[in-house]
N, CA, C and O of each residue as an XYZ file, in Angstrom:
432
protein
N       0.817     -1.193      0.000
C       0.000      0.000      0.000
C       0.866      1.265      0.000
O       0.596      2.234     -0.709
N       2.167      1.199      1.022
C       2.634      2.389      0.472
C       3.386      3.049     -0.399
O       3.762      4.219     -0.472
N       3.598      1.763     -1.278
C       4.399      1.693     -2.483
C       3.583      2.750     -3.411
O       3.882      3.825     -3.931
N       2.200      1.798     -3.369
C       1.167      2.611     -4.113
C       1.061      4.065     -3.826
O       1.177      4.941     -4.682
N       0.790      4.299     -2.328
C       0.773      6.035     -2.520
C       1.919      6.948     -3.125
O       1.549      7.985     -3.675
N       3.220      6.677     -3.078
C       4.550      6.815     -3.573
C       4.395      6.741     -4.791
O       5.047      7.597     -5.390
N       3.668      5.923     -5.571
C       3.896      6.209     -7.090
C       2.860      7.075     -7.307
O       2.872      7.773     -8.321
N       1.998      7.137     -6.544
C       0.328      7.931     -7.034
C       0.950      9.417     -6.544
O       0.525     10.461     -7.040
N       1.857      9.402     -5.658
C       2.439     10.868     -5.990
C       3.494     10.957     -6.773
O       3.733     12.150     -6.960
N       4.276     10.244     -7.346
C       5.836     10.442     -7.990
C       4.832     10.661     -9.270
O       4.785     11.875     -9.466
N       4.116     10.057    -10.095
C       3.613      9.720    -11.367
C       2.988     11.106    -11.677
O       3.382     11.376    -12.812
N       2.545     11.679    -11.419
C       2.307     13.180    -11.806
C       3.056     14.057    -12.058
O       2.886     14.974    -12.862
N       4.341     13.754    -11.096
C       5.628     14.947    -10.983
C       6.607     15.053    -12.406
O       7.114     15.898    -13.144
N       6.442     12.951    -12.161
C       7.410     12.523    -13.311
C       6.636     12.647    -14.752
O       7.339     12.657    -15.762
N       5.116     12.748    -14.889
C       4.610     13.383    -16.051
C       4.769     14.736    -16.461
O       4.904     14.997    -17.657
N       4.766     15.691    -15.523
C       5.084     17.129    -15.504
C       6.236     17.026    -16.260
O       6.141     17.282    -17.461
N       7.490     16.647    -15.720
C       9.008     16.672    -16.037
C       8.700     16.362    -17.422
O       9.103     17.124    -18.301
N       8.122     15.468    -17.671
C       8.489     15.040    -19.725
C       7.751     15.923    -20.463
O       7.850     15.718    -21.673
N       7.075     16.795    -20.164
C       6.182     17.558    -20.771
C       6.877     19.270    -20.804
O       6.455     20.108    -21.601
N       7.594     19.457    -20.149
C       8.573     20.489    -19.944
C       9.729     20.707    -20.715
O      10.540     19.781    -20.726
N       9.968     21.634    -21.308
C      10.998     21.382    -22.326
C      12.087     21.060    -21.427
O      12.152     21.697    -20.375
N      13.072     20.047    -21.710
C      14.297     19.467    -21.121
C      15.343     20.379    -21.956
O      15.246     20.715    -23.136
N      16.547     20.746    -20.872
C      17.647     21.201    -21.537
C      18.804     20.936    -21.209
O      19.104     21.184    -20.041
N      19.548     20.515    -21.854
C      20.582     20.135    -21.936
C      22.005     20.905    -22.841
O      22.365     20.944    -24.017
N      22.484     21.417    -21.602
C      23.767     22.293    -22.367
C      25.281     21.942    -21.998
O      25.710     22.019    -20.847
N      26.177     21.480    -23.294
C      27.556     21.754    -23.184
C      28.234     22.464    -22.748
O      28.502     23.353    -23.556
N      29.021     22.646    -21.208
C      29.937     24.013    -20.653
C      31.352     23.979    -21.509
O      31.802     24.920    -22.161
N      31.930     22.710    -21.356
C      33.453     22.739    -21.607
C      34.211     21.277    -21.215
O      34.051     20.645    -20.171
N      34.874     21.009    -22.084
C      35.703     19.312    -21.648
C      37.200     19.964    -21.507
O      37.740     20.788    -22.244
N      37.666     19.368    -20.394
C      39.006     19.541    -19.533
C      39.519     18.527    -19.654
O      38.876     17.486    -19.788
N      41.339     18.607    -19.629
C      42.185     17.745    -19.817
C      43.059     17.750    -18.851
O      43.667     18.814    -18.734
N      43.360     16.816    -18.030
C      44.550     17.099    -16.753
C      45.250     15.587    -17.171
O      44.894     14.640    -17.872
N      46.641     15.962    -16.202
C      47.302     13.875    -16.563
C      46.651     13.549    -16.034
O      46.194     12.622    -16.702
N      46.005     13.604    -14.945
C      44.650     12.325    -14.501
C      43.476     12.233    -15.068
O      43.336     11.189    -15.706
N      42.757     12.803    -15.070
C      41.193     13.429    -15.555
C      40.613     13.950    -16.777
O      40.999     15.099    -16.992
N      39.893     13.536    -17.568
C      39.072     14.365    -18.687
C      38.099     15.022    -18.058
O      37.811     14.117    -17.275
N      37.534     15.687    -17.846
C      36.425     16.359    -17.332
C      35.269     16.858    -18.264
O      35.393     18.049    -18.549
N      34.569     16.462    -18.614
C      33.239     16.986    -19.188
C      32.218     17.738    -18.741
O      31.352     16.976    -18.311
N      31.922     18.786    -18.640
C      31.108     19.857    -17.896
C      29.414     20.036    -18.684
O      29.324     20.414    -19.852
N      28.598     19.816    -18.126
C      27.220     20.141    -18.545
C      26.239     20.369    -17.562
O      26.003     20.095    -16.385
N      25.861     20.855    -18.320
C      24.223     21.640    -17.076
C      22.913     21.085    -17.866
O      22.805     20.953    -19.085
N      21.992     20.807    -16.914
C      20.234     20.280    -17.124
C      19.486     20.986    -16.289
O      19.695     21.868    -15.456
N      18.715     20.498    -16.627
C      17.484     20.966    -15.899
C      16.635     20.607    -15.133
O      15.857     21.432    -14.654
N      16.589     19.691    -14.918
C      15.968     18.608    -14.401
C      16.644     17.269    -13.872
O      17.491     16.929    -14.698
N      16.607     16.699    -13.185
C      17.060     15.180    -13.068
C      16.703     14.699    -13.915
O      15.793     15.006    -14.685
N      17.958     13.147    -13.873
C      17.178     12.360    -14.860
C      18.997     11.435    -15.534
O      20.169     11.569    -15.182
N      18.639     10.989    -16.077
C      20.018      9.906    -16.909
C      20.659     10.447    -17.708
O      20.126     11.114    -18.595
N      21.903     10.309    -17.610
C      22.633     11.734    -18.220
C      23.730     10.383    -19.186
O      24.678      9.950    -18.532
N      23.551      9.821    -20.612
C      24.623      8.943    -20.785
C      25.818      9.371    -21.936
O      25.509      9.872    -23.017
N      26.624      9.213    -21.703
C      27.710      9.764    -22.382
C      28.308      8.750    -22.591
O      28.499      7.804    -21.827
N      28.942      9.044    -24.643
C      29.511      7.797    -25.578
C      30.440      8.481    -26.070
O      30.090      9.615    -26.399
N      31.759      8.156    -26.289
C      33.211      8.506    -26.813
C      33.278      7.300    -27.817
O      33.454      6.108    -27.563
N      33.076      7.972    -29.117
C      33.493      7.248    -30.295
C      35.199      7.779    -30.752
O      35.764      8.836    -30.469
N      35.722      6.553    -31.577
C      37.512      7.078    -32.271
C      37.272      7.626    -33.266
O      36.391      8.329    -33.761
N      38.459      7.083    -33.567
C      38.376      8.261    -35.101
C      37.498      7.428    -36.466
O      36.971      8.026    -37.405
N      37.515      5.998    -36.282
C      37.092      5.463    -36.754
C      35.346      5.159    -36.648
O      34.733      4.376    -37.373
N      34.778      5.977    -35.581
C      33.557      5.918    -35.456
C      32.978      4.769    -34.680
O      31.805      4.477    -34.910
N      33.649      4.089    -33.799
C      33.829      2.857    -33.033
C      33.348      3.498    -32.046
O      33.670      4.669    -31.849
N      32.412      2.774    -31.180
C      32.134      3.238    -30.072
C      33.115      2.672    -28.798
O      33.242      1.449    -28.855
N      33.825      3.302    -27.673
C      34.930      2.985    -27.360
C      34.876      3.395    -25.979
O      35.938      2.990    -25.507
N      34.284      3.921    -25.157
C      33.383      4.233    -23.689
C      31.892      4.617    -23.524
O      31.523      5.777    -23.709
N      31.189      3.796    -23.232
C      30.375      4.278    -22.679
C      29.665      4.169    -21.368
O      29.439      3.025    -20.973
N      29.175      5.434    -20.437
C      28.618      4.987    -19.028
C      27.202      6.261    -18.982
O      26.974      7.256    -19.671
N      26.633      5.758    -18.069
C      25.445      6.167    -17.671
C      25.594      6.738    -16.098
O      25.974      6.081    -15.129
N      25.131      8.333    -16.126
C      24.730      8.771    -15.018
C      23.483      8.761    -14.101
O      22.442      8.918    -14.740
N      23.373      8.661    -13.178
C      21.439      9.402    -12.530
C      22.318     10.615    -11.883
O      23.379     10.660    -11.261
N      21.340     11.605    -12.341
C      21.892     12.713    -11.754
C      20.265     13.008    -11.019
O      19.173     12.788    -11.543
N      20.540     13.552     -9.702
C      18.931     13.824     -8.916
C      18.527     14.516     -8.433
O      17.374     14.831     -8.139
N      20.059     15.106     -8.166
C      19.803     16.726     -7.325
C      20.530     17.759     -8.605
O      21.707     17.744     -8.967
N      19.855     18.282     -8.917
C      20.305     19.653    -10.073
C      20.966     20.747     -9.905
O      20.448     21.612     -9.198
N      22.002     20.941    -10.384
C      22.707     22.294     -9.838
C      22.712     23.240    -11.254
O      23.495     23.123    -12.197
N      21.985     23.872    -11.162
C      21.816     24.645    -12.420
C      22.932     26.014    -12.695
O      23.275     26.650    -13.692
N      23.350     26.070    -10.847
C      24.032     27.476    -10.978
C      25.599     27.125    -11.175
O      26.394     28.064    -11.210
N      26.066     25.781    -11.305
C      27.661     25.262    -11.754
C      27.453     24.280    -12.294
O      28.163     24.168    -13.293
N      26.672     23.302    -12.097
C      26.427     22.252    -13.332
C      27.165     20.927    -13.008
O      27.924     20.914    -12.039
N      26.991     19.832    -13.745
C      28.074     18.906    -13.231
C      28.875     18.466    -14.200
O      28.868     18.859    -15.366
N      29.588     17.630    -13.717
C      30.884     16.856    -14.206
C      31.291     15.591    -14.486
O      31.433     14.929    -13.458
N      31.500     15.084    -15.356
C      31.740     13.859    -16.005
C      33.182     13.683    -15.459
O      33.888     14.662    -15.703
N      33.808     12.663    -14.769
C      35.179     12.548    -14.686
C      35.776     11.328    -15.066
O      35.559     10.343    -14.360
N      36.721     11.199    -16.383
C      36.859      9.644    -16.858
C      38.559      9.913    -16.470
O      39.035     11.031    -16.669
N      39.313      8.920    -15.971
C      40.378      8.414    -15.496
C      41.092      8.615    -16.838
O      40.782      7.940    -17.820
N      42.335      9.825    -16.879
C      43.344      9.998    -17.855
C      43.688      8.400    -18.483
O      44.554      7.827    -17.822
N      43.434      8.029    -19.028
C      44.699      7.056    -19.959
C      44.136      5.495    -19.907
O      44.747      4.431    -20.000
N      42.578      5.815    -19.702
C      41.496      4.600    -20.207
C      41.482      4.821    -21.579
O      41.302      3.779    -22.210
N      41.653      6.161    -22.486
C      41.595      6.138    -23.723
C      43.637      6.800    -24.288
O      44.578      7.576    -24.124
N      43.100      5.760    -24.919
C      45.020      6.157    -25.977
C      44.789      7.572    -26.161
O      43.756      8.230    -26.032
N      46.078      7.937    -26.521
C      46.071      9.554    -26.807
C      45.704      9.510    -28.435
O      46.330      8.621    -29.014
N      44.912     10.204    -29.197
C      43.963     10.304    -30.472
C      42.883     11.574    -30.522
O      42.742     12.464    -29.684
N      42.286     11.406    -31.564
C      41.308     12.198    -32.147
C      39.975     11.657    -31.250
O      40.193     10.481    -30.957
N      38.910     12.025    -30.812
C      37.224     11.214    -30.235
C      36.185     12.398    -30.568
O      36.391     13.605    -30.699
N      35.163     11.750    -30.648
C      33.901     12.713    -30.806
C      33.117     12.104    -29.582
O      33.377     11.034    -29.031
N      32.518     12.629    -29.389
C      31.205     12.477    -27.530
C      30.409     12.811    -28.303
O      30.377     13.376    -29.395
N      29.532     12.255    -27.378
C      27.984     12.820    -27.135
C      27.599     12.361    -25.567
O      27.831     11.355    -24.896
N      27.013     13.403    -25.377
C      25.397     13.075    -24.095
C      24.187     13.199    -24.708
O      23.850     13.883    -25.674
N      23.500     12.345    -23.924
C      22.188     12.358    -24.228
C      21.349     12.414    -22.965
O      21.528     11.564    -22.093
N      20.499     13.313    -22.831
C      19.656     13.081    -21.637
C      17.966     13.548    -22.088
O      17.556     14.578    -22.623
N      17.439     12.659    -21.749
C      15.890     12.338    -21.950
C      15.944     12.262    -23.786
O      15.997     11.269    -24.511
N      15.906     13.735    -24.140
C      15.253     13.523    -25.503
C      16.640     14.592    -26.750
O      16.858     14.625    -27.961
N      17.255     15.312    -25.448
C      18.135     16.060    -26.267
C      19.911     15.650    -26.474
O      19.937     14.616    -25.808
N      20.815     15.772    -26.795
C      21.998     15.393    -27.688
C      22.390     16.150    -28.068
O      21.878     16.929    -28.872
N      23.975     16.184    -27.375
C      25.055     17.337    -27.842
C      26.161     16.397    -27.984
O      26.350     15.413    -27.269
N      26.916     16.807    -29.024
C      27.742     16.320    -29.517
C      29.016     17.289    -29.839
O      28.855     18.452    -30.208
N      30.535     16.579    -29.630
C      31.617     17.563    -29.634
C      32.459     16.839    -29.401
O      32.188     15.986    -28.556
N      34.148     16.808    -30.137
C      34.986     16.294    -29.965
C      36.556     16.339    -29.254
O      37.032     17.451    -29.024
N      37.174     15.380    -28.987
C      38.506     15.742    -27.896
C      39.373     15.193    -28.486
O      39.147     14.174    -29.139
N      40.681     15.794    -28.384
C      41.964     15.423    -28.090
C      42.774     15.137    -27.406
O      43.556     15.945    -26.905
N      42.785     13.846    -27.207
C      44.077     13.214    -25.981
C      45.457     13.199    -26.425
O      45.657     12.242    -27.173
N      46.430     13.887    -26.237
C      47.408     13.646    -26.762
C      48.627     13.328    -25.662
O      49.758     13.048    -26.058
């Protein structure tokens, strides 16, 4: 039963949210010897998944966020471990709910 009241309130909220324009914006990708850093801001919670294709168009990382608490006024951060990818040419993308940005890096 109280599962039920929990969804009989989540299910309205979470209809609101898809009906709202979703946004999804690119800040900036960072390079340190440890860290790539990928920077983006939303609007909403929700699954944030990010794919690093090569040069060859191979798909070559991919992972999935839940992001739940929103920080609209700094945004968050993707952090992938320097030197999981060879040093090369990559193109990204995120995708979250319905929108897709796309942009590419250099590891060298």
């Amino acid at each position: 039963m109280k599962n039920l009241i929990i969804l009989l309130i989540l299910l309205p909220i979470s209809l609101y949210a898809q009906k709202v324009d979703c946004k999804l914006t690119l800040k900036q990708h960072r390079i340190t010897p440890e860290t790539i850093f990928i920077d983006y801001t939303i609007n909403f919670g929700g699954m944030v998944e990010l794919r690093i294709y090569n040069n060859d168009n191979k798909l070559v990382y991919r992972e999935q966020y839940i992001i739940s608490k929103v920080d609209l006024k700094n945004g968050h951060s993707i952090k992938i471990k320097n030197g999981l990818l060879k040093p090369g040419k990559y193109n990204y993308q995120l995708d979250y709910k319905t929108k897709t940005v796309k942009n590419n890096l250099t590891i060298s």
